[in-house]
KOLTIKE-240476 format. One record per atom (N, C-alpha, C): residue number from 0; residue in one letter; atom name; y, x, z. Coordinates in nm, 2 decimals. Example, Ala and Ser with C-alpha at 12.3 -4.5 7.8 and 13.67 -1.06 7.14 Angstrom:
BEGIN
    n  res  atom      yy      xx      zz
    0    a     N   -0.57    1.32    0.78
    0    a    CA   -0.45    1.23    0.78
    0    a     C   -0.33    1.32    0.78
    1    s     N   -0.22    1.28    0.71
    1    s    CA   -0.11    1.37    0.71
    1    s     C    0.00    1.29    0.79
***
This chain:
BEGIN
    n  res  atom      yy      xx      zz
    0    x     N   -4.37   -9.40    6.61
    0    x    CA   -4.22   -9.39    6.57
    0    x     C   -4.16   -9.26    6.63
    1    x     N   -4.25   -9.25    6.77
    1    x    CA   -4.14   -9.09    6.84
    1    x     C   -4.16   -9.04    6.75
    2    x     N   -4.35   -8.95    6.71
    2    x    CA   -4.39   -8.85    6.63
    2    x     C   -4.31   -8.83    6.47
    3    x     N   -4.24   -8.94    6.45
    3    x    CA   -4.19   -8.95    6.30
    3    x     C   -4.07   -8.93    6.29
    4    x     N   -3.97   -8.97    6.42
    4    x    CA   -3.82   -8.93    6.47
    4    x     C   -3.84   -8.78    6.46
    5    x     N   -3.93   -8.72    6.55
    5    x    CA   -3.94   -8.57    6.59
    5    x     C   -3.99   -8.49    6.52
    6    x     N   -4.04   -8.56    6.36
    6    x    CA   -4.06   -8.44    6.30
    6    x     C   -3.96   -8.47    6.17
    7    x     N   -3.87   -8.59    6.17
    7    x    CA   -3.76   -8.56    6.09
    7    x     C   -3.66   -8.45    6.17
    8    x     N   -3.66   -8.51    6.28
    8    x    CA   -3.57   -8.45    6.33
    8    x     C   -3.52   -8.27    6.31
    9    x     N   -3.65   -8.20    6.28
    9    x    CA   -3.69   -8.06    6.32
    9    x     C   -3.70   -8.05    6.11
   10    x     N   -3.63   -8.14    6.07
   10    x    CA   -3.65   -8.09    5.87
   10    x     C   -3.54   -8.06    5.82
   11    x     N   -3.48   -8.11    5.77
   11    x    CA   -3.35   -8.12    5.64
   11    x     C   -3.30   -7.98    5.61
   12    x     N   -3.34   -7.92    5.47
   12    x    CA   -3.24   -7.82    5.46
   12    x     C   -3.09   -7.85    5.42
   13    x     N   -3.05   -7.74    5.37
   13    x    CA   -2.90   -7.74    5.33
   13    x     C   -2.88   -7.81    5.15
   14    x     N   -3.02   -7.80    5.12
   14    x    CA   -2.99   -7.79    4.98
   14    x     C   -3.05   -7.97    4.98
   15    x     N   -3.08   -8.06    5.09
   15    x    CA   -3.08   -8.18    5.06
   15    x     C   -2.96   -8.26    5.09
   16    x     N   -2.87   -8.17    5.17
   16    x    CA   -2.72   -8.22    5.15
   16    x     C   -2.67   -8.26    5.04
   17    x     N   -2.68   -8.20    4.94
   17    x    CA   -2.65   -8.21    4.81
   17    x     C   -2.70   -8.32    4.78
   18    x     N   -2.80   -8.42    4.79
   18    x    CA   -2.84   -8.56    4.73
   18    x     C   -2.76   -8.66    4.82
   19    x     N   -2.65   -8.62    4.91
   19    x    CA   -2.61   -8.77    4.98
   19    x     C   -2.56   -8.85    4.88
   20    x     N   -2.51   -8.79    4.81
   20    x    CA   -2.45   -8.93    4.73
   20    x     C   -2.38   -8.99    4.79
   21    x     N   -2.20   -8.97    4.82
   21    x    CA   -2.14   -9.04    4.91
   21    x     C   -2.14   -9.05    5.05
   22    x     N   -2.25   -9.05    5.13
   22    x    CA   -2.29   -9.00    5.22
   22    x     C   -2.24   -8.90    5.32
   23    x     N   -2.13   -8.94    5.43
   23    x    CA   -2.08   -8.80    5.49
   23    x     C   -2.21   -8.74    5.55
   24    x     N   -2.26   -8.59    5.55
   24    x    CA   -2.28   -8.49    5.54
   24    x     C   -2.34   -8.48    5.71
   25    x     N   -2.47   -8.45    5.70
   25    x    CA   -2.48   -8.39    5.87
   25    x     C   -2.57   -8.31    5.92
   26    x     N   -2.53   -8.19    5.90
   26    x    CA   -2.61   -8.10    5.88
   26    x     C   -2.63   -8.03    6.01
   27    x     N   -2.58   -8.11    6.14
   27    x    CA   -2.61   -8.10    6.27
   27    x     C   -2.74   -8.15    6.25
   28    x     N   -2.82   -8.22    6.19
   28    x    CA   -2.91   -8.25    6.20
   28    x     C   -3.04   -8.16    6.18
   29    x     N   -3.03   -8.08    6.12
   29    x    CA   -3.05   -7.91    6.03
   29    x     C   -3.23   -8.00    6.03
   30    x     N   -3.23   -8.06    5.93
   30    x    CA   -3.35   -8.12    5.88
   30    x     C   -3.40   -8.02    5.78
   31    x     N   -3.59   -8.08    5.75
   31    x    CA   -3.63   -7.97    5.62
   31    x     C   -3.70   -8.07    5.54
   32    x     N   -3.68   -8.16    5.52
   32    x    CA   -3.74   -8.27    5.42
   32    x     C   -3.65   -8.29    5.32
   33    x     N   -3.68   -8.38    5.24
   33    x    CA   -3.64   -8.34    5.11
   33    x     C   -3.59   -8.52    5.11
   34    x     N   -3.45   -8.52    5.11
   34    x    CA   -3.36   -8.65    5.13
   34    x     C   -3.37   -8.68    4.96
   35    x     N   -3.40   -8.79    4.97
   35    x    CA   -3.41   -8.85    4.81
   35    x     C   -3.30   -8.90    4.76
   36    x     N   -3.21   -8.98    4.86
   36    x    CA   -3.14   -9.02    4.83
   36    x     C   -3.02   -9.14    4.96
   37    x     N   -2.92   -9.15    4.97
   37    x    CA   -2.84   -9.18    5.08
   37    x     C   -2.72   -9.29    5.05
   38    x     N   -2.74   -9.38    5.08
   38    x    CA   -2.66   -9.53    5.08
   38    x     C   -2.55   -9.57    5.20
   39    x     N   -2.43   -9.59    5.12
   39    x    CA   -2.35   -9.59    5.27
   39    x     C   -2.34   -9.80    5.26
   40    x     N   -2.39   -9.83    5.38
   40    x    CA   -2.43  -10.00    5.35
   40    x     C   -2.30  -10.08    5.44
   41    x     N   -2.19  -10.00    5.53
   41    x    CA   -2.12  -10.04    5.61
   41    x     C   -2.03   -9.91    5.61
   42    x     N   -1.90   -9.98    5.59
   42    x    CA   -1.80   -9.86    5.68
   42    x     C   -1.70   -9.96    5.75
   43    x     N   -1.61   -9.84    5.86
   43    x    CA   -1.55   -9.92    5.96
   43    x     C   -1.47   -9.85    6.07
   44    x     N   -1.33   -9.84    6.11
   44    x    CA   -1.28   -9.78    6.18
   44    x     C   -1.27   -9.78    6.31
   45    x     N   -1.25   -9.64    6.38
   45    x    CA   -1.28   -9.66    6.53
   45    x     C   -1.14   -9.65    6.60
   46    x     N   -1.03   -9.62    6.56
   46    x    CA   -0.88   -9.57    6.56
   46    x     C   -0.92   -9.39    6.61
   47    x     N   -0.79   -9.38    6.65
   47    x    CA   -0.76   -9.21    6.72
   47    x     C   -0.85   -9.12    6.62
   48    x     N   -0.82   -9.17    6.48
   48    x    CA   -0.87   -9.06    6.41
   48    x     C   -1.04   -9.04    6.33
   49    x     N   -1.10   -9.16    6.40
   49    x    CA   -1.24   -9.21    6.39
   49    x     C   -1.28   -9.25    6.30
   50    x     N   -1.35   -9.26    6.22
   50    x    CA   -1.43   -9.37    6.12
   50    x     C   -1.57   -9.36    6.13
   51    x     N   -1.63   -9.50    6.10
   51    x    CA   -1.78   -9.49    6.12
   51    x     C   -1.82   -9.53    5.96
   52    x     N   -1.96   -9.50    5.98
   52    x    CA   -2.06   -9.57    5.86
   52    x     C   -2.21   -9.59    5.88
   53    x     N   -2.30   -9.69    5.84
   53    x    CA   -2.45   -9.70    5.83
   53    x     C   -2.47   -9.66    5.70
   54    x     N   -2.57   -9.54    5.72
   54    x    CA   -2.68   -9.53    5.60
   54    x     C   -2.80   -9.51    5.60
   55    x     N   -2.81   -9.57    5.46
   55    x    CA   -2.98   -9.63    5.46
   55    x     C   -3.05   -9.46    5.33
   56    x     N   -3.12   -9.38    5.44
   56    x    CA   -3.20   -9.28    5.39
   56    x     C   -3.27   -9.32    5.34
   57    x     N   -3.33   -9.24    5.24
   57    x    CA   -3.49   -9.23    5.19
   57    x     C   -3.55   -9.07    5.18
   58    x     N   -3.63   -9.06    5.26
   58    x    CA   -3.71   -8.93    5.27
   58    x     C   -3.82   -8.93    5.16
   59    x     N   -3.86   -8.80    5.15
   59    x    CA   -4.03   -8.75    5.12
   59    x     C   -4.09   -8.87    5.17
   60    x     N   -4.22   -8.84    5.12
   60    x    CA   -4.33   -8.91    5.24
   60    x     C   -4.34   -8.81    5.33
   61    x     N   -4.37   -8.84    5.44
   61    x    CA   -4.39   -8.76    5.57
   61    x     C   -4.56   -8.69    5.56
   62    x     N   -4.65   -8.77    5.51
   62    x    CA   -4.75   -8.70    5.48
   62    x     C   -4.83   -8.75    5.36
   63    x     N   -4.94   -8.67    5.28
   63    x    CA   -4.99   -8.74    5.16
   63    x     C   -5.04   -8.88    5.14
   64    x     N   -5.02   -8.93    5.08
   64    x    CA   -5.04   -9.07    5.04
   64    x     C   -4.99   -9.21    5.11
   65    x     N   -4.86   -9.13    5.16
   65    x    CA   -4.80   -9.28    5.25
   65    x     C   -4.64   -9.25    5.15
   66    x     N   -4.59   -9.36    5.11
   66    x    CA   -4.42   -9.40    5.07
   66    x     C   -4.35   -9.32    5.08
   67    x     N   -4.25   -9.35    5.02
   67    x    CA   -4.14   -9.27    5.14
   67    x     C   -4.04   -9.34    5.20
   68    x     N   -4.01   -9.25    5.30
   68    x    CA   -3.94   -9.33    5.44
   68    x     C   -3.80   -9.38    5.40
   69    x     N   -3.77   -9.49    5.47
   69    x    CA   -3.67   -9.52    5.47
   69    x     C   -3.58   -9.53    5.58
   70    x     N   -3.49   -9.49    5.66
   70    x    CA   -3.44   -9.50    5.77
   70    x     C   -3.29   -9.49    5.75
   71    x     N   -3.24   -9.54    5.83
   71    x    CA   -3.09   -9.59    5.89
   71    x     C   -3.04   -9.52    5.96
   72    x     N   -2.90   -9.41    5.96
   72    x    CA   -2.79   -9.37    6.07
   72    x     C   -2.70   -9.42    6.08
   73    x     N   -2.61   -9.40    6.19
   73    x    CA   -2.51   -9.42    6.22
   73    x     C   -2.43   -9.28    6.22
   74    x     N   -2.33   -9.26    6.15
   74    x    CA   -2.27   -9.14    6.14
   74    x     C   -2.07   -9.18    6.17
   75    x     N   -2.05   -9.12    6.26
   75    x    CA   -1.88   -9.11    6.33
   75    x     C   -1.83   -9.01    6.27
   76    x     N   -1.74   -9.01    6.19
   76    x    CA   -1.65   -8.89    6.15
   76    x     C   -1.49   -8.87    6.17
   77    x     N   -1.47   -8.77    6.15
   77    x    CA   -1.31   -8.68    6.18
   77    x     C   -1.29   -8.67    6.07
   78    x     N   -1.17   -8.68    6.01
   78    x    CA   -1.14   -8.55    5.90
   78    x     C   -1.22   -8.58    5.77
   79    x     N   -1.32   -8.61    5.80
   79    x    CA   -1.37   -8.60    5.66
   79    x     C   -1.51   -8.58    5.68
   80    x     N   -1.54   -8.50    5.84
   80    x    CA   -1.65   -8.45    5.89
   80    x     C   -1.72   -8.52    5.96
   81    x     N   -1.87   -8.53    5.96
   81    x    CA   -1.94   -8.55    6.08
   81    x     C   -1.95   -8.51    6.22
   82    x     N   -1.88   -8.59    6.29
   82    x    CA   -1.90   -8.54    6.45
   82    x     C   -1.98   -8.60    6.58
   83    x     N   -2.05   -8.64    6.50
   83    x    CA   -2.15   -8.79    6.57
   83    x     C   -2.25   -8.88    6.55
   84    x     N   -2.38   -8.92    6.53
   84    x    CA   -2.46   -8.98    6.45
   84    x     C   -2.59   -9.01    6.58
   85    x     N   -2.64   -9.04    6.50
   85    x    CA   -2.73   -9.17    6.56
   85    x     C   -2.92   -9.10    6.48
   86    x     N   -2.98   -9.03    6.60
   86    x    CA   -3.13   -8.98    6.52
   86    x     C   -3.15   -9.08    6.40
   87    x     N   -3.22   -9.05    6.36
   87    x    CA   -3.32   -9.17    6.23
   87    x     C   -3.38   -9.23    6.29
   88    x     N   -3.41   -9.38    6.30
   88    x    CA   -3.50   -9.43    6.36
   88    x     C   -3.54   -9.52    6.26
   89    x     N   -3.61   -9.68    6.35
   89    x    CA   -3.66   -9.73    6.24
   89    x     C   -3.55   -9.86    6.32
   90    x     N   -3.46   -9.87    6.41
   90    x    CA   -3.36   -9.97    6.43
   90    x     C   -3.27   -9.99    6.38
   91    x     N   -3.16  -10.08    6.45
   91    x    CA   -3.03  -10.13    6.36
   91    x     C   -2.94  -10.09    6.49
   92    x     N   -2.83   -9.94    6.35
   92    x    CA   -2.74   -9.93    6.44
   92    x     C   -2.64  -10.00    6.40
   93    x     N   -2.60  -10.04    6.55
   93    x    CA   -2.43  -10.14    6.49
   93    x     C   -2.29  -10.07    6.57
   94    x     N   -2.20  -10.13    6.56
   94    x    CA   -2.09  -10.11    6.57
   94    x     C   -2.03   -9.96    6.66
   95    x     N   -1.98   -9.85    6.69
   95    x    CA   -1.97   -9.80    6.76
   95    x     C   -1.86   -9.82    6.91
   96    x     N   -1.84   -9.75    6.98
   96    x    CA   -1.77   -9.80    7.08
   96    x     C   -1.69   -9.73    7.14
   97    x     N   -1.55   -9.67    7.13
   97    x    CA   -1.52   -9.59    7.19
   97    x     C   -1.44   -9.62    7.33
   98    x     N   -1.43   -9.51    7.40
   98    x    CA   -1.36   -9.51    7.55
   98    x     C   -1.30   -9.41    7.56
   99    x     N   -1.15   -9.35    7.58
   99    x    CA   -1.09   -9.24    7.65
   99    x     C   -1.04   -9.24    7.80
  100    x     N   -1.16   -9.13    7.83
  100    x    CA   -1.17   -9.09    7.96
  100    x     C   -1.07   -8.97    7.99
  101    x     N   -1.06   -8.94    8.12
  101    x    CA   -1.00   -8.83    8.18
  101    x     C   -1.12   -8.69    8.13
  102    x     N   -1.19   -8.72    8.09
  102    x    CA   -1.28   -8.59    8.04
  102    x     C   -1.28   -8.60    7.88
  103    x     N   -1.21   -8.69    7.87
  103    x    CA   -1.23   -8.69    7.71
  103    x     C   -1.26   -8.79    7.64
  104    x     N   -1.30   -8.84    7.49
  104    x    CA   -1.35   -8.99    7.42
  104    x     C   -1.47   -8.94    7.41
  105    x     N   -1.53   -9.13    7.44
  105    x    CA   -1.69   -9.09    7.46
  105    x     C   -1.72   -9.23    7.37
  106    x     N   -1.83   -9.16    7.36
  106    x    CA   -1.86   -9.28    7.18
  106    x     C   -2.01   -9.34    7.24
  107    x     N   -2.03   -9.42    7.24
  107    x    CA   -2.16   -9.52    7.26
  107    x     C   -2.20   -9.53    7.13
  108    x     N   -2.29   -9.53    7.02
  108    x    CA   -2.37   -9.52    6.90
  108    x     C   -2.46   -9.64    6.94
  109    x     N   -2.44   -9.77    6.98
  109    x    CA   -2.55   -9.85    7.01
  109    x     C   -2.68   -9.87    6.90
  110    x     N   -2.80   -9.88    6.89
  110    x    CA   -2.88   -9.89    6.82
  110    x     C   -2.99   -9.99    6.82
  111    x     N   -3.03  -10.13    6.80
  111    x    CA   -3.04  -10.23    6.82
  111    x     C   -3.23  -10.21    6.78
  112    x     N   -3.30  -10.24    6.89
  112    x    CA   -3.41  -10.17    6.83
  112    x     C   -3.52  -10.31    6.76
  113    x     N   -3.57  -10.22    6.66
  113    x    CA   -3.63  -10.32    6.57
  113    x     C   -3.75  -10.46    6.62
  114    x     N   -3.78  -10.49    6.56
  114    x    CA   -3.87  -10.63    6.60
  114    x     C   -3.96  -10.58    6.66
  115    x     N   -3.99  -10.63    6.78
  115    x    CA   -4.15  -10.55    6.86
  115    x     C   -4.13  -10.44    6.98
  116    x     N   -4.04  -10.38    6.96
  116    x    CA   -3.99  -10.29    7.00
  116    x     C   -3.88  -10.28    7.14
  117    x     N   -3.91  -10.21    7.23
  117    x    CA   -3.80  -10.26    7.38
  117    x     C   -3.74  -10.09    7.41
  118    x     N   -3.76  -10.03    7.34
  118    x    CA   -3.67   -9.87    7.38
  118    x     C   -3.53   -9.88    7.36
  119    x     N   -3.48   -9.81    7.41
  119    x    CA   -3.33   -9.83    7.43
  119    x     C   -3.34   -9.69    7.29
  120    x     N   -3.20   -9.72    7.19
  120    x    CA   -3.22   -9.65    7.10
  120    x     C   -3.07   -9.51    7.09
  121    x     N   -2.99   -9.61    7.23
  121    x    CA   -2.84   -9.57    7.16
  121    x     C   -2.82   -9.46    7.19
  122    x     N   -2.73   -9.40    7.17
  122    x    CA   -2.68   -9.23    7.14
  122    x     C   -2.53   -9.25    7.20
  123    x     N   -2.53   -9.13    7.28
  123    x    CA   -2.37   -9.11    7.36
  123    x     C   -2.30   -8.98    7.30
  124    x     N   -2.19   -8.98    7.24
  124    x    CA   -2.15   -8.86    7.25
  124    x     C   -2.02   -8.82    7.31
  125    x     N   -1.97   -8.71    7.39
  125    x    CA   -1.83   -8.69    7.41
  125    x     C   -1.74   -8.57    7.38
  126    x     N   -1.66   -8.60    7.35
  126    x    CA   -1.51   -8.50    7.32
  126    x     C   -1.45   -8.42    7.40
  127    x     N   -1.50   -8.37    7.50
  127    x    CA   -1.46   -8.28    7.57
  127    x     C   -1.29   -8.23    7.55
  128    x     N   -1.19   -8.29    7.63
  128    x    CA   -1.06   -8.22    7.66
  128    x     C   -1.05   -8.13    7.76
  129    x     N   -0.98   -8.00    7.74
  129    x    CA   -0.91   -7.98    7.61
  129    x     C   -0.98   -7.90    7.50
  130    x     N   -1.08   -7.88    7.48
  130    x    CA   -1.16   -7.80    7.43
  130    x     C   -1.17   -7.88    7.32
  131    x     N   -1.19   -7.97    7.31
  131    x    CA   -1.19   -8.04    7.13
  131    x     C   -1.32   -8.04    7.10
  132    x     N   -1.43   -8.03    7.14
  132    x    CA   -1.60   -8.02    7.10
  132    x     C   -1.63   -8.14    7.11
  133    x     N   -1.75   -8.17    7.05
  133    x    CA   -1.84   -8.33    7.05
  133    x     C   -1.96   -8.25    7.09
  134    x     N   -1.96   -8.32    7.23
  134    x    CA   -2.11   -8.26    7.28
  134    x     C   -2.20   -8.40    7.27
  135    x     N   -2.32   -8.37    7.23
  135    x    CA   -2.39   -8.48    7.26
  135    x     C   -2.52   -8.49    7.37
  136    x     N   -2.45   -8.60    7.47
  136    x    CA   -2.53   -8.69    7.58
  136    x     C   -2.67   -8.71    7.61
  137    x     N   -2.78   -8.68    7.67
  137    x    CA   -2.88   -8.73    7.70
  137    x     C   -2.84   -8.88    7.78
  138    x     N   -2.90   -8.97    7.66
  138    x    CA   -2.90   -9.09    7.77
  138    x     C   -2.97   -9.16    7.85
  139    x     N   -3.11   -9.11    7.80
  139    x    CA   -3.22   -9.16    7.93
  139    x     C   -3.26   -9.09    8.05
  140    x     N   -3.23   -8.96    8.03
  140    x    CA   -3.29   -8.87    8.12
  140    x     C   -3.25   -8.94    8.26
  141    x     N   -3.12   -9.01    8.29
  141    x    CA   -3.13   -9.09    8.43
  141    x     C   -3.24   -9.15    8.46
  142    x     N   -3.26   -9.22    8.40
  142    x    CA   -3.43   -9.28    8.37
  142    x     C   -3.55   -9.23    8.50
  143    x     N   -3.50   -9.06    8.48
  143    x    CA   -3.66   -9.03    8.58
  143    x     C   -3.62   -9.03    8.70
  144    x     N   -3.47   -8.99    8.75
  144    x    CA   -3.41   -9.02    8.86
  144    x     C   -3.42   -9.14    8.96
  145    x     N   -3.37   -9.24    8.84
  145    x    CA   -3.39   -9.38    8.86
  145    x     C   -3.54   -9.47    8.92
  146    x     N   -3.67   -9.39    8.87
  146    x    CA   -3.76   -9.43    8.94
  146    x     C   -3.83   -9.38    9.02
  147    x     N   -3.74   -9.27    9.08
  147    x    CA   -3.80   -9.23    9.21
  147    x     C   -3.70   -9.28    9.33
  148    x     N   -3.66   -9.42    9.29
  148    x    CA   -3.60   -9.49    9.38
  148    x     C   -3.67   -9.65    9.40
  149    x     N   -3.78   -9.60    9.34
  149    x    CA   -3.87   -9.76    9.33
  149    x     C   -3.98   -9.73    9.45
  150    x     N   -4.06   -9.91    9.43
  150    x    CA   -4.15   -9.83    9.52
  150    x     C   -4.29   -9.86    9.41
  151    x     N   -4.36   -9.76    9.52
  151    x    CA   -4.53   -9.73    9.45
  151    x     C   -4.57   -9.81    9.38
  152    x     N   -4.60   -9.81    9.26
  152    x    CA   -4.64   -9.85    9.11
  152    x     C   -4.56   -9.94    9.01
  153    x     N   -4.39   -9.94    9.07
  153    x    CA   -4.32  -10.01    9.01
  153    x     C   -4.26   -9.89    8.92
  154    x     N   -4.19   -9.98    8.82
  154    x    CA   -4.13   -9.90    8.66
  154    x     C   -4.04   -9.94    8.64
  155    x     N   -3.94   -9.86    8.53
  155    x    CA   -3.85   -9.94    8.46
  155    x     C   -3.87   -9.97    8.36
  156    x     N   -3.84  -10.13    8.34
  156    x    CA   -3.88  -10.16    8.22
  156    x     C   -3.84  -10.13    8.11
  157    x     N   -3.88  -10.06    7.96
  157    x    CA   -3.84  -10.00    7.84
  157    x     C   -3.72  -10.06    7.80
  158    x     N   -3.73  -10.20    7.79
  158    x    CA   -3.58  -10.24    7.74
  158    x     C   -3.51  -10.22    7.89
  159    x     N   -3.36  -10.15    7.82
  159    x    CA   -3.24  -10.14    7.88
  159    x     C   -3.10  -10.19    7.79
  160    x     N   -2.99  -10.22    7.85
  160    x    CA   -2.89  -10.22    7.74
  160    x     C   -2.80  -10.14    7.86
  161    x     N   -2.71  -10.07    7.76
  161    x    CA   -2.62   -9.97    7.80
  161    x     C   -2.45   -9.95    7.83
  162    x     N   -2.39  -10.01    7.90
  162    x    CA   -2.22  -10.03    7.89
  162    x     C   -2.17   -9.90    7.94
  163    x     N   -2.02   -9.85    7.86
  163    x    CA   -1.93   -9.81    7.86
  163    x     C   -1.79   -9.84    7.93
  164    x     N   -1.77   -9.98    7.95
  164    x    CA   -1.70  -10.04    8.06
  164    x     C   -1.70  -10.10    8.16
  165    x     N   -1.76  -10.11    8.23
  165    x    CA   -1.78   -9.94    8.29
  165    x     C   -1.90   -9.88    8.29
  166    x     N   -1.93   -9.77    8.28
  166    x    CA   -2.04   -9.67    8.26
  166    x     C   -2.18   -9.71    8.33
  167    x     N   -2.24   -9.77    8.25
  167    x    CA   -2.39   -9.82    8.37
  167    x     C   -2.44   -9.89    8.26
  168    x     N   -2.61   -9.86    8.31
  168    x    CA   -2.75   -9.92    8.24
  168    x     C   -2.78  -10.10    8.33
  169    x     N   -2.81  -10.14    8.24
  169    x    CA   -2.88  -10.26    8.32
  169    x     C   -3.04  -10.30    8.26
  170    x     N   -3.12  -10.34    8.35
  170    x    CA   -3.25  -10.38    8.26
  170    x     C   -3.33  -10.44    8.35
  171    x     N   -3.42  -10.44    8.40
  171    x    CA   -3.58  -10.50    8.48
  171    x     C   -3.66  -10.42    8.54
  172    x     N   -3.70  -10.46    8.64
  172    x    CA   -3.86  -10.35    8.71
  172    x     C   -3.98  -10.42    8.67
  173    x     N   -4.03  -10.37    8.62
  173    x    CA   -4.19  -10.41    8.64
  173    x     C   -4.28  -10.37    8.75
  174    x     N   -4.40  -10.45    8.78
  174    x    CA   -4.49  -10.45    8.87
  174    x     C   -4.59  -10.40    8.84
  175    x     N   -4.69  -10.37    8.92
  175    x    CA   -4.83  -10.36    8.85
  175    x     C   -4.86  -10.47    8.82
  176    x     N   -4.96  -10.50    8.72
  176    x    CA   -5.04  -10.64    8.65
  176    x     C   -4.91  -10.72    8.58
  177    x     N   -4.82  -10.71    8.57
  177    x    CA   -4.70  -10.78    8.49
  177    x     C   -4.76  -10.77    8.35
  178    x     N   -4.75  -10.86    8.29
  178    x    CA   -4.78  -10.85    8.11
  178    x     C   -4.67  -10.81    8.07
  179    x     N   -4.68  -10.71    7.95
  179    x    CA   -4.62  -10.63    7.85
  179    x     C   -4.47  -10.77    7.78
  180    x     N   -4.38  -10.71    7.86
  180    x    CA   -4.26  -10.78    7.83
  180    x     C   -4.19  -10.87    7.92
  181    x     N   -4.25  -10.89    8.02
  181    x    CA   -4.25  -11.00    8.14
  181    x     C   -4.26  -10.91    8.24
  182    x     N   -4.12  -10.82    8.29
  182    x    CA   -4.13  -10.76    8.45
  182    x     C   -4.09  -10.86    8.54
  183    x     N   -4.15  -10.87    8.62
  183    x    CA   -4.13  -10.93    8.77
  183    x     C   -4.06  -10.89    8.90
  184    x     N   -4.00  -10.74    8.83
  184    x    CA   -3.99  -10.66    8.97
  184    x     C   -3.82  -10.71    8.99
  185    x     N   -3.76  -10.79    8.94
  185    x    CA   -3.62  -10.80    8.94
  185    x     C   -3.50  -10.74    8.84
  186    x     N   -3.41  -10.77    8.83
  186    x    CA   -3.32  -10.64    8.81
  186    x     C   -3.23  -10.59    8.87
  187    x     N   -3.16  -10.48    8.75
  187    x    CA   -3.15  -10.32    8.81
  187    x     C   -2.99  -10.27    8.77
  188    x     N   -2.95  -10.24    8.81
  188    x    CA   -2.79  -10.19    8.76
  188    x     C   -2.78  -10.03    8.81
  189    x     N   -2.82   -9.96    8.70
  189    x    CA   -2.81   -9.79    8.77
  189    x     C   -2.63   -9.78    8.70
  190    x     N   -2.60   -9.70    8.86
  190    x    CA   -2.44   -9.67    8.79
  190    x     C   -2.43   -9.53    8.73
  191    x     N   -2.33   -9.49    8.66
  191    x    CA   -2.37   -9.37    8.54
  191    x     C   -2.23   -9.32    8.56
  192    x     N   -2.25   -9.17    8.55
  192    x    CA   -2.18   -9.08    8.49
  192    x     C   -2.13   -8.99    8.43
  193    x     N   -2.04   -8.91    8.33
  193    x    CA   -2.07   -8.78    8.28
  193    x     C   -2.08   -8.67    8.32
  194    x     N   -2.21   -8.63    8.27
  194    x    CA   -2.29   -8.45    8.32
  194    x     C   -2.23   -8.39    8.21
  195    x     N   -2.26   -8.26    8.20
  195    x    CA   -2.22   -8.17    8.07
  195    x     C   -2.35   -8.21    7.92
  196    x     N   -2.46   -8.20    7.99
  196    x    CA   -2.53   -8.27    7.85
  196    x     C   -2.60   -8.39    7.88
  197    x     N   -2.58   -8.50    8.00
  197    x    CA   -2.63   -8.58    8.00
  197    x     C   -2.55   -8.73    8.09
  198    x     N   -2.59   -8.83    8.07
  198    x    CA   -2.55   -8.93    8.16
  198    x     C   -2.62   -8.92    8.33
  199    x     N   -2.55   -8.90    8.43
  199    x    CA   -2.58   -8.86    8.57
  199    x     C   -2.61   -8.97    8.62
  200    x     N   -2.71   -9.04    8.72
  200    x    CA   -2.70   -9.18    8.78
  200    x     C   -2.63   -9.12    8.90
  201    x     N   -2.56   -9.22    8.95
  201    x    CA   -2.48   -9.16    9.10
  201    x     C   -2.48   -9.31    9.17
  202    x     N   -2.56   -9.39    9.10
  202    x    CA   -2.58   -9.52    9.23
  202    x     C   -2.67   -9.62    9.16
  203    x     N   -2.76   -9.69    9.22
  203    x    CA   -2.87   -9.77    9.19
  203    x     C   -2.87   -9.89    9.27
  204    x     N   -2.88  -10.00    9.21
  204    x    CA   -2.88  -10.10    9.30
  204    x     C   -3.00  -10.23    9.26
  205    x     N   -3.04  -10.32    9.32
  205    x    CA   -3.14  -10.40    9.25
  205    x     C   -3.10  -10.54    9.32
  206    x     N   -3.13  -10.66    9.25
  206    x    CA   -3.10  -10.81    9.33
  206    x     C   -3.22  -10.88    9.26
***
C-alpha cells in the first residue's frame, strides 16, 4: 500500500485535472498518472470559510495487467480552492475537524484505515496567522522520538488514534513475542505540539 501511495503520490499532471468532473482540483498533489475519472460521494461544512468533500478516484493501472485503481480523498477547500487533502490511500476518510489556535486553524483530516490494517492514516494541516498559508504537518514523525523513550525491544504499536482537543496521540506498546495486534506493553498518551512542518512530542506518559 506505501509503494502505491508513493508512487501516486510523485504522478498527476496538469492536463488530468481536466477529468475531475466536479471534483475540486489539487494540483498540490502535482501527480503524473492519468485520472480517469473523479466522484464527489460526500460534501460538508467546516464553518470560518471551510468546506469539505470525499472523492472516490479512478487511476490508470499502476502497472501492466492489473485494474485500475480506485482510491478515496478527502479534500478542505476556501473559495472555491483546495487547501487541504488527505494522500490517496486505500482507507476511509471521515469527517474533518477543525480547531483555532493562537498559531492559527489546524485541520485534523482523520482517515479511518481499511479492514486489516492498524496505520494511523490522518493528515494535519495548519493556517499559519498572520501569514494566511496552509502548511502541511508531519504527523508521525513524533513516533521516532516517542520510542526512544521505551525500553529495549519494546514498540509502538501501529494503531494510534489522534486528538485535537487537546493535541495528543494515544495507542499501545508492544513487547517482544506479543502476537500481531495484541500489545502487552500497556498504554501510551504522547502529548503533541505544533513544529513548523510537524507535530512536536513535548511529554510521554504510560499506565
Amino acid at each position: 500500500m506505501l509503494y502505491l501511495a508513493a508512487w501516486l503520490i510523485f504522478g498527476w499532471t496538469a492536463s488530468a485535472l481536466g477529468q475531475s468532473g466536479g471534483c475540486t482540483p489539487t494540483p498540490g498533489l502535482e501527480m503524473r498518472v492519468t485520472l480517469l475519472g473523479c466522484e464527489v460521494l460526500r460534501r460538508g461544512d467546516l464553518g470560518g470559510g471551510l468546506a469539505w468533500e470525499v472523492q472516490q478516484r479512478s487511476y490508470d493501472p499502476p502497472r501492466a495487467g492489473s485494474g485500475p485503481t480506485s482510491l478515496r480523498v478527502m479534500v478542505v477547500r476556501q473559495g472555491g480552492a483546495a487547501v487541504a487533502w488527505t494522500e490517496p490511500s486505500f482507507g476511509h476518510p471521515a469527517r474533518p475537524e477543525r480547531l483555532v489556535t493562537p498559531r492559527g486553524t489546524l485541520l485534523r483530516l482523520p482517515v479511518r484505515p481499511a479492514t486489516g490494517s492498524e496505520t494511523s492514516l490522518d493528515e494535519v494541516w495548519l493556517r499559519r496567522e498572520p501569514l494566511g498559508d496552509w502548511v502541511h504537518l508531519d504527523a508521525r514523525l513524533w513516533r521516532d522520538e516517542a520510542a526512544l523513550r521505551l525500553a529495549p525491544g519494546e514498540t509502538l504499536s501501529p494503531a494510534s488514534r489522534l486528538e485535537i482537543r487537546p493535541l495528543r496521540a494515544t495507542g499501545q506498546v508492544a513487547r517482544p513475542g506479543d502476537r500481531a495486534g495484541q500489545p502487552s506493553g500497556g498504554a501510551y498518551t504522547a502529548w503533541l505540539d505544533l513544529g513548523e512542518d510537524r507535530l512536536l512530542l513535548i511529554g510521554f506518559s504510560r499506565r
